[in-house]
N, C-alpha and C positions, 0 to 999 in steps of 0.2 A: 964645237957644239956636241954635248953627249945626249943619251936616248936614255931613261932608266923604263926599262922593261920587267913588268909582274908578270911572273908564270906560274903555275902549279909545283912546278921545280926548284922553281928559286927565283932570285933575282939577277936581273940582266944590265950590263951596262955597253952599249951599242954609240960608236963614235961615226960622225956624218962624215962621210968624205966629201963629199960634192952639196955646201949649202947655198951655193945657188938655186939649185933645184928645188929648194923650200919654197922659196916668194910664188912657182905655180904649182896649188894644189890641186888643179882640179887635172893633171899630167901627171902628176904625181903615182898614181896608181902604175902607170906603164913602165916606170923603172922595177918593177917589183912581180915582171910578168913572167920571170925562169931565176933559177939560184945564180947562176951569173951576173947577171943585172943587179942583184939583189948584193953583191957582195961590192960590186962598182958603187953602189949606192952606202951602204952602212958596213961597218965592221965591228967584231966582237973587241969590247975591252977587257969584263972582268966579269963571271958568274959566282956567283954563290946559292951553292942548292942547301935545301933544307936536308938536316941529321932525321926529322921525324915528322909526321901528322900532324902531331900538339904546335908542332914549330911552324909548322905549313898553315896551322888555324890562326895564329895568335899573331902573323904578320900579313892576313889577307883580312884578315875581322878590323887588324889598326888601319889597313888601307880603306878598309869599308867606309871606318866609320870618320875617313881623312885626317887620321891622324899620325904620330911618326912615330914608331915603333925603335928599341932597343937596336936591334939585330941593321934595320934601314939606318939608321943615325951614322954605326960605326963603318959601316957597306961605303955610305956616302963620304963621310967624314976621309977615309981611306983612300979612296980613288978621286975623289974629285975636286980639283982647285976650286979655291975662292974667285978667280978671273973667268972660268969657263962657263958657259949659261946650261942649264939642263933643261932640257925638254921633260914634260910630265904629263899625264892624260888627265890626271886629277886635280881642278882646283884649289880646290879646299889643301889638298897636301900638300900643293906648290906653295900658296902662302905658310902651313906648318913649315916649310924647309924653307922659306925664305928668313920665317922669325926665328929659327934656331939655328941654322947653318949659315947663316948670311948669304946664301948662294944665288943667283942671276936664276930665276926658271923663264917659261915661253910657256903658255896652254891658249892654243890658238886652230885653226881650222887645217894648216899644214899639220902640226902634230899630228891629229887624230889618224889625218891621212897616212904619216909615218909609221904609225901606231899599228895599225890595221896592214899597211905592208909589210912588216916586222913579223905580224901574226901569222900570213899568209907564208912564210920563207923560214919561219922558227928554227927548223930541223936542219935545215941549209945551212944556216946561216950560224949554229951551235953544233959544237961535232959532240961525236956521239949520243945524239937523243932522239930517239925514235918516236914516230907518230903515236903506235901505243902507246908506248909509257907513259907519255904525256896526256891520253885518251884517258889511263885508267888512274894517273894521279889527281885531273882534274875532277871523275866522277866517284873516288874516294873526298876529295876537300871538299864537294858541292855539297853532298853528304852530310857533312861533318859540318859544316857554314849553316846549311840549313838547322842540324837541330841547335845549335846555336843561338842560334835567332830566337828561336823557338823556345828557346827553356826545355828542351828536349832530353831526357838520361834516358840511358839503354836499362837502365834499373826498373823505369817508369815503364813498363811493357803490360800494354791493357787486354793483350790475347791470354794469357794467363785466365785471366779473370771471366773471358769468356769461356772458354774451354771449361773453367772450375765450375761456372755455374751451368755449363749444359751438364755434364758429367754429375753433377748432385741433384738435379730433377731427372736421369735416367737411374742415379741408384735408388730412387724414392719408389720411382715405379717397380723397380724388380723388386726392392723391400718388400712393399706388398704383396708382391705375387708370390716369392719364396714364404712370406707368412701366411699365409693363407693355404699354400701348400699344406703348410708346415701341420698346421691347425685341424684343416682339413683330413690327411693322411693319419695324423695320430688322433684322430677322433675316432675312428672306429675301433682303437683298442682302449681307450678314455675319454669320451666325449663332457665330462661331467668338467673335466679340468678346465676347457675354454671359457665354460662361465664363472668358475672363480677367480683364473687370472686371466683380465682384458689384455696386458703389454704385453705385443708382440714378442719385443725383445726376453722378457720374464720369461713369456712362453718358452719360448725356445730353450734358454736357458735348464728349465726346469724339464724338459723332455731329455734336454742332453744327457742330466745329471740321474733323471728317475730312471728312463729306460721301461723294463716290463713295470704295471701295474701292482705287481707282488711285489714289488722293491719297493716300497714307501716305507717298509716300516723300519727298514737299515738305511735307508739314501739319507742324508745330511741334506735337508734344502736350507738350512739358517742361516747359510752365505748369500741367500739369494732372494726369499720370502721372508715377510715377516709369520711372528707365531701365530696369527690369529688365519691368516692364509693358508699354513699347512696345519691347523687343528680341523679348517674347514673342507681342506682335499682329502684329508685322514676320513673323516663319518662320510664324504661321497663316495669316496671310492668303495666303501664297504658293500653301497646299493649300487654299482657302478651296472650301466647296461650295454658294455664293450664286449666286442668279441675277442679272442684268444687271439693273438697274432707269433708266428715265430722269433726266434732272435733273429736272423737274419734280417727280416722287413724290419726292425725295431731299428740294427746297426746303419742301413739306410735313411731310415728319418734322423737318425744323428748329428750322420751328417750331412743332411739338411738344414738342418736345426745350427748346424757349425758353422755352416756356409752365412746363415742370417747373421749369425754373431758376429762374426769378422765383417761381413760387408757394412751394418748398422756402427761398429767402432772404427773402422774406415770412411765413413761417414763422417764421423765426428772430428776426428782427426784434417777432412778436406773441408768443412765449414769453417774449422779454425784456420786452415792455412787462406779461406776464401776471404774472412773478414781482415786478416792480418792484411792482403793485400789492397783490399777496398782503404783500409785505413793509409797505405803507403801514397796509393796512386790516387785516388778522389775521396779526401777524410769529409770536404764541405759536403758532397753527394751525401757521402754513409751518414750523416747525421741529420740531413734533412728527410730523407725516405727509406733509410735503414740497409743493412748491408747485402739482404736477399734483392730487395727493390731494385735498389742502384746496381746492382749487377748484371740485373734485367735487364734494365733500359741499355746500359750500357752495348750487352752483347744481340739486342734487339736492333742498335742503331748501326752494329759493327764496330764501331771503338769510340774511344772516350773525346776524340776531334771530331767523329760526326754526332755524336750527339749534342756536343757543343754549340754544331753549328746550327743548330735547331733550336725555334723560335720554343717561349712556351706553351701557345697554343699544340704546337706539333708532341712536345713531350704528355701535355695534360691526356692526347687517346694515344699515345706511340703504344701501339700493341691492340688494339682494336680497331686495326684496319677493314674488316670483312664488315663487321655493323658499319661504319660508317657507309664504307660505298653499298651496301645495302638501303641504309635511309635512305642515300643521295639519290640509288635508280626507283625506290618506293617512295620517295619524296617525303618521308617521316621524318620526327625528332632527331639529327644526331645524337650521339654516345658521348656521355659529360667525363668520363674516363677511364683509361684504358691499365693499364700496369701498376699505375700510380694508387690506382683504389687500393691494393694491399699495404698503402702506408701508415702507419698507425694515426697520422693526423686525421685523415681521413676514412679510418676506422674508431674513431674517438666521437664523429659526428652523428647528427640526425641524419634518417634518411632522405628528410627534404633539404636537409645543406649538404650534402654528398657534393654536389655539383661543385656550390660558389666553395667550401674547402678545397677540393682539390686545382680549381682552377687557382687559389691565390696559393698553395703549393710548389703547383707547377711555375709562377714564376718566380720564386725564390730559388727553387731549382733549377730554373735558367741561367741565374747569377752565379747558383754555388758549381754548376759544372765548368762556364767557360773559367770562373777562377782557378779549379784543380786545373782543367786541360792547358791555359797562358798564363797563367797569372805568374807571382814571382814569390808569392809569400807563400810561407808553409805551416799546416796545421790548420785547423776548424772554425778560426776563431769568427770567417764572414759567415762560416755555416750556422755556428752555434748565434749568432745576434740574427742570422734568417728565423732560425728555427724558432727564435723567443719571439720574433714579431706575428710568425704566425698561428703561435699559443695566441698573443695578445688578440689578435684578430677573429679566432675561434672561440676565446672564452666570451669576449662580445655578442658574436653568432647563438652563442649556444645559449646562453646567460648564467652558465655554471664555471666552477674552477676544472681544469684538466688535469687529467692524472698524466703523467709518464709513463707511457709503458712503448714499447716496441723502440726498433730502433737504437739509437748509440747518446747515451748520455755523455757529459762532461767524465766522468766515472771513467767509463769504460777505455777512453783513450790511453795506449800504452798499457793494459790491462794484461796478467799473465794469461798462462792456457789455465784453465782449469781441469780438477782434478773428475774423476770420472767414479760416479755414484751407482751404486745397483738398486739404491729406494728410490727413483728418480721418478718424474712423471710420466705417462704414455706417450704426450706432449714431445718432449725432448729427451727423451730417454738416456741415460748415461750421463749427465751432465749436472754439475753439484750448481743451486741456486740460492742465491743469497735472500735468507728469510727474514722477517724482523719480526721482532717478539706482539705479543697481544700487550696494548695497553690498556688498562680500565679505568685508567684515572679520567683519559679523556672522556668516558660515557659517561661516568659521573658527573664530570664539567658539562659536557652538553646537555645532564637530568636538571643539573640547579639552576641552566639556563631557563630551561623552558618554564619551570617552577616560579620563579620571580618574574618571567613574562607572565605569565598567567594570573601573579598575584597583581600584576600593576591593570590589567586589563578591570578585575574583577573591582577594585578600588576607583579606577574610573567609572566603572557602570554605578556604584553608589554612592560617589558625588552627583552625579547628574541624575540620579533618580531625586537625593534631597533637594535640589532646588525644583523639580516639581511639583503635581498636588498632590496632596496628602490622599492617602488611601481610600476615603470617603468619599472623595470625588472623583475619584476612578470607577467606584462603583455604581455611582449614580450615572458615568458619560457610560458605561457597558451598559447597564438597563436601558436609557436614551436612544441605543445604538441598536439592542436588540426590538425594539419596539418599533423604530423607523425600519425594520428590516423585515418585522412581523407585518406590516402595512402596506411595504414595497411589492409584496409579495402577494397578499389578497388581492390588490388589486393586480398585480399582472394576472391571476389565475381569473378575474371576473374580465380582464382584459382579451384572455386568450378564450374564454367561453364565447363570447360577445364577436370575436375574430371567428371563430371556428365559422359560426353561425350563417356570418356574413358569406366566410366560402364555398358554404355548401351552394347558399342559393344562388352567388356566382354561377358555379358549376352546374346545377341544374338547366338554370335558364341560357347557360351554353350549349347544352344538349339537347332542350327544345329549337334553340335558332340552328343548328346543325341537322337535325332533323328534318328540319322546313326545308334548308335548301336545297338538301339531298332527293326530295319529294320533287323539287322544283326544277332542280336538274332533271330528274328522269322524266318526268311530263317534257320539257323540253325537247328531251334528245327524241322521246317518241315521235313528237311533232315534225320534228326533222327529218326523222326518217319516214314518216308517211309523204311529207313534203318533195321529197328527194325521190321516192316511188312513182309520182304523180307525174312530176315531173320527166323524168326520166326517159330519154330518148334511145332506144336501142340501134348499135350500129349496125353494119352488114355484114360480118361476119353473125354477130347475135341474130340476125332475122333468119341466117343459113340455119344456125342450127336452131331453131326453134320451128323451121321446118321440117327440119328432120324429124323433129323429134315426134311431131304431130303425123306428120306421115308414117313412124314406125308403130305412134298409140293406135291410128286408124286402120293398117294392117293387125294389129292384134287384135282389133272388136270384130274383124273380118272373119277373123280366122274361129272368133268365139262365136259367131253369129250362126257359122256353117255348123257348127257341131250343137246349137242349137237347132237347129234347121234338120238336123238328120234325125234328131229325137223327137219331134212337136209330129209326124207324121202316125207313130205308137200313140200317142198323147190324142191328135184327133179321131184314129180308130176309135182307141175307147169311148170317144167322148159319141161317136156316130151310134154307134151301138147301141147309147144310153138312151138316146133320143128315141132312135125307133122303138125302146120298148116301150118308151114312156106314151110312143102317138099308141101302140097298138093295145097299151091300158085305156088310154082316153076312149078309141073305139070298140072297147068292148064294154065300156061303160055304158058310153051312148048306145049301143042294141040293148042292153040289159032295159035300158029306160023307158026305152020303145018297146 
C-alpha cells in the first residue's frame, strides 16, 4: 500500500510497512509520536520537488480544484503499479486517478489519520528538509494560491492610486499658496498686472519672462499672451502705481514664479499618470463617477477590496462621516451624500433630486467596483450600460435631455496624453481641449420650428373663432355684460350703505348696554362692601391694636389740653380786668344819675 503525499516542496510517495495497523484508527496517532516510530510505520519511496513557484501553483490550484495535473499523472504513472491500492486524502482526485490511471485508491478515516501523522514527522521522515524551508515555501504558495483565487495581478496595485491622489490635493494647496505668493510679492512692483491676467499659471509665466517693469517694451510676451493682453499691460503699466523694487528682489520672485511652473506641469503630468491607472485597475468606477472621484473613494476606503466590500448605502456618504454622526447625536436629517456629490451625475441635477441621484448612483457603483475588484472580465463595458441606465433614470427625474460632461466617455478610453497648450483655461491650465465648431444652421432649424408652430396655433384660433357668432353679437353679449355689472354694483353700494347703517346702531346700542352694566356692577360692588363693613367682626389681635391706638389719640389730646391749660390763665386775666372796668363804668354811671 503506498501514501501520495502534497507538500509545498513537491510530491511525496510514502510506502506502509505495517498495514495492519490501518483497520485501528483511532491508535493510529501513537505510532507517529517520535521519528523512530514514525519510520517503523511508513517509509520514503520516491520525491519529486518542484523546479519553481509557477510549478508549485499550477499542481496545488489541480489538486484544489481535484483534478490530475501533468507533472502528478507521469509522478504516478512511474512509480506506481496497477496492482498496488494508493491512499489519497482527496476524493474527488481519487476518482480522477481511478478514471485515468486505473489505479485501486482508499480515502477513508485511517487515511486522514496517516495523512496527518505523515504531516507531524515530514522532516524525519524526508532527509534533508528543514522545518523552515518548508515554513517559508508554504507561506510563498499560500500567497501566490491566494491571489489566484482572486483574480489578483501584482500590476493591479491600488496604493499607487492612493498615494497619486493624496499627493495632487497636497500640490493643489501649495499651488495656491506659491500663487498667491507669487501675485502678492510682485504687486507691489506691478499691481495693475494681476487684474489683467487672472491664470495663475499665465501669471507666473509672465513675471518670469517681464522681470522689472521697464522691460515691457523689449520682453517678447507672444509665446505666452495673446495681443490684446499685452496691448492692455502696455497702457497700465504707463499709469502703473508700483514702487521701484531692486534686481535682486525681482531674481527671487523668479524663482518663485519657476517653482509654480514646474510644480503646475508636474501636476499635469501626475493626473495623467493618475487616470492612466484608474483606467488599468477600476475602468467600471472611472466611468461611473469619474477619475478624481473614484480615486477618492477608493483611497478613503483604503483599497479597491474594501471599498468593494461596502454596501451602497455606505459608499452614497463614504466621506461624510462627522455630519452624519453629528445628525445621529442632534437627532437631525442625515447627509444624502458624501464624495460622490462631486460626480458629474449628480452635478447634472436639481438641488431637490441631489439626494434620489446620487443614491441610484451609488448603486451602480456598488456593482461597477466589486466587478473591477473580482470580476473576470476586462474593460467598461458593465460600467458604460450602468452609466446609461442612470442618464436614463435622470433624464426621467429631471424631464430634460443630459449633457455629458465630467468623467470618462466611451472616447476617452485608451486615449493618448495630450499635448500641453499655453491659451488653456484657468480651469485646467496647460491642457489642449477638444472644441467643436459653432453651428448656425441648427438656430435656424429651431427659428423655422417655432415659426410654423406659431403659424398652426394662430390658424386654429381662426377656425374656432368662425364657427362662432359673428361680430354683432359679441357686441350686443359685451353691452348685456357691462349693464348687469353696472347694476351688480349700485345695488351692492345701496347694499353696503343700508349694511353700514345697520352697524353703527349695533354698535351704539352695544355701548349703552355696556354702560349699564358697568354702572350696575359698581352700585353692586359699593353695596358689598358697606355689607361686608357692617358686618364685620374684628379679631383680637385687631381690638389690641385699636386699643392702642386710642390710648396713644387720647395721650395726645392730654398733652394738647395742658398747653391749653397754661395759656387760658393770660386769657382770663385779661378777661378779669375787662369786667371790673365795665362794673366800675356801670357805678359811676349810677352816681351820675343820682
Amino acid at each position: 500500500m503506498l501514501v501520495l503525499f502534497e507538500t509545498a516542496a513537491g510530491l511525496a510517495l510514502f510506502k506502509v510497512l505495517d498495514e495492519g495497523k490501518l483497520k485501528k484508527a483511532d491508535d493510529l496517532w501513537s505510532e507517529f509520536e517520535t521519528p523512530s516510530k514514525a519510520s517503523k510505520m511508513v517509509a520514503l519511496k520516491k520525491f519529486s520537488k518542484y523546479d519553481s513557484t509557477a510549478e508549485a501553483l499550477e499542481a496545488t490550484t489541480a489538486l484544489v480544484e481535484g483534478s490530475l495535473s501533468k507533472d502528478l499523472k507521469k509522478f504516478l504513472s512511474k512509480n506506481v503499479v496497477e496492482k498496488e491500492t494508493l491512499c489519497v486524502a482527496d476524493p474527488r482526485l481519487a476518482t480522477a486517478i481511478k478514471d485515468k490511471l486505473n489505479l485501486k485508491c482508499v480515502t477513508d478515516n485511517s487515511v486522514q489519520e496517516l495523512m496527518r501523522g505523515i504531516r507531524n514527522q515530514m522532516t524525519a521522515l524526508v532527509e534533508g528538509m528543514e522545518q523552515s524551508d518548508v515554513n517559508t515555501m508554504a507561506l510563498g504558495l499560500s500567497h501566490s494560491l491566494s491571489r489566484y483565487k482572486l483574480k489578483f495581478s501584482p500590476d493591479k496595485v491600488d496604493t499607487m492610486i492612493v498615494q497619486a491622489i493624496a499627493l495632487l490635493d497636497d500640490m493643489d494647496k501649495e499651488l495656491n499658496i506659491y500663487a498667491m505668493r507669487v501675485r502678492e510679492w510682485y504687486g507691489w512692483h506691478f499691481p495693475e498686472l494681476g487684474r489683467v491676467v487672472t491664470d495663475n499659471l499665465m501669471y507666473a509665466r509672465t513675471v518670469k519672462l517681464l522681470g522689472q517693469r521697464a522691460n515691457l517694451a523689449t520682453a517678447d510676451l507672444s509665446t505666452i499672451l495673446t495681443e490684446e493682453l499685452i496691448s492692455s499691460i502696455k497702457d497700465v503699466s504707463q499709469v502703473s502705481m508700483g514702487t521701484e523694487v531692486s534686481e535682486e528682489d525681482i531674481e527671487h520672485v523668479r524663482e518663485l514664479a519657476d517653482q509654480v511652473i514646474n510644480i503646475s506641469e508636474y501636476r499635469e503630468q501626475l493626473f495623467e499618470y493618475l487616470r492612466n491607472r484608474m483606467q488599468a485597475i477600476a475602468p467600471n468606477l472611472t466611468v461611473m463617477v469619474g477619475e478624481l472621484v473614484g480615486a477618492r473613494l477608493i483611497a478613503h476606503a483604503g483599497n479597491l477590496m474594501n471599498l468593494a466590500k461596502y454596501p451602497a448605502s455606505t459608499i452614497q456618504i463614504l466621506g461624510a462621516e462627522k455630519a452624519l454622526f453629528r445628525s445621529l447625536k442632534t437627532k437631525n436629517a442625515t447627509p444624502k451624500y458624501g464624495l460622490i456629490y462631486h460626480a458629474s451625475l449628480v452635478g447634472q441635477s436639481n438641488p431637490k433630486n441631489k439626494g434620489k441621484v446620487s443614491r441610484i448612483l451609488a448603486a451602480k457603483t456598488a456593482l461597477a467596483v466589486r466587478v473591477d475588484a473580482l470580476g473576470e472580465t476586462e474593460g467598461a463595458s458593465i460600467g458604460l450600460d450602468a452609466r446609461a441606465r442612470v442618464e436614463m433614470r435622470l433624464q426621467q427625474i429631471e424631464g430634460h435631455p443630459i449633457t455629458r460632461s465630467g468623467g470618462l466617455a466611451k472616447k476617452s478610453f485608451g486615449s493618448q496624453q495630450r499635448k500641453y497648450d499655453n491659451t488653456a483655461s484657468a480651469t485646467t491650465p496647460g491642457v489642449q481641449r477638444d472644441t467643436t465648431m459653432y453651428d448656425a444652421s441648427a438656430d435656424i432649424q429651431l427659428e423655422k420650428n417655432g415659426k410654423d408652430k406659431k403659424d398652426k396655433k394662430r390658424k386654429e384660433k381662426e377656425e374656432s373663432s368662425s364657427d362662432e357668432d359673428s361680430d354683432a353679437d359679441k357686441k350686443k353679449k359685451k353691452e348685456k355684460k357691462k349693464a348687469k355689472k353696472a347694476k351688480e354694483s349700485s345695488s351692492e353700494e345701496e347694499e353696503s350703505d343700508s349694511d353700514k347703517k345697520k352697524k353703527k346702531k349695533a354698535k351704539d346700542e352695544k355701548k349703552s348696554k355696556d354702560e349699564k352694566k358697568s354702572k350696575k356692577s359698581k352700585k353692586s360692588d359699593d353695596d358689598e362692601d358697606d355689607d361686608k363693613s357692617e358686618n364685620y367682626k374684628p379679631k383680637k389681635s385687631e381690638k389690641v391694636k385699636v386699643k392702642k391706638e386710642k390710648a396713644d389719640s387720647d395721650s395726645e389730646q392730654e398733652k394738647k389740653d395742658k398747653k391749653k391749660d397754661k395759656k387760658r390763665p393770660r386769657e382770663e386775666d385779661s378777661d378779669g380786668d375787662s369786667k371790673k372796668k365795665k362794673k366800675k363804668a356801670k357805678k359811676a354811671a349810677s352816681s351820675d344819675s343820682d
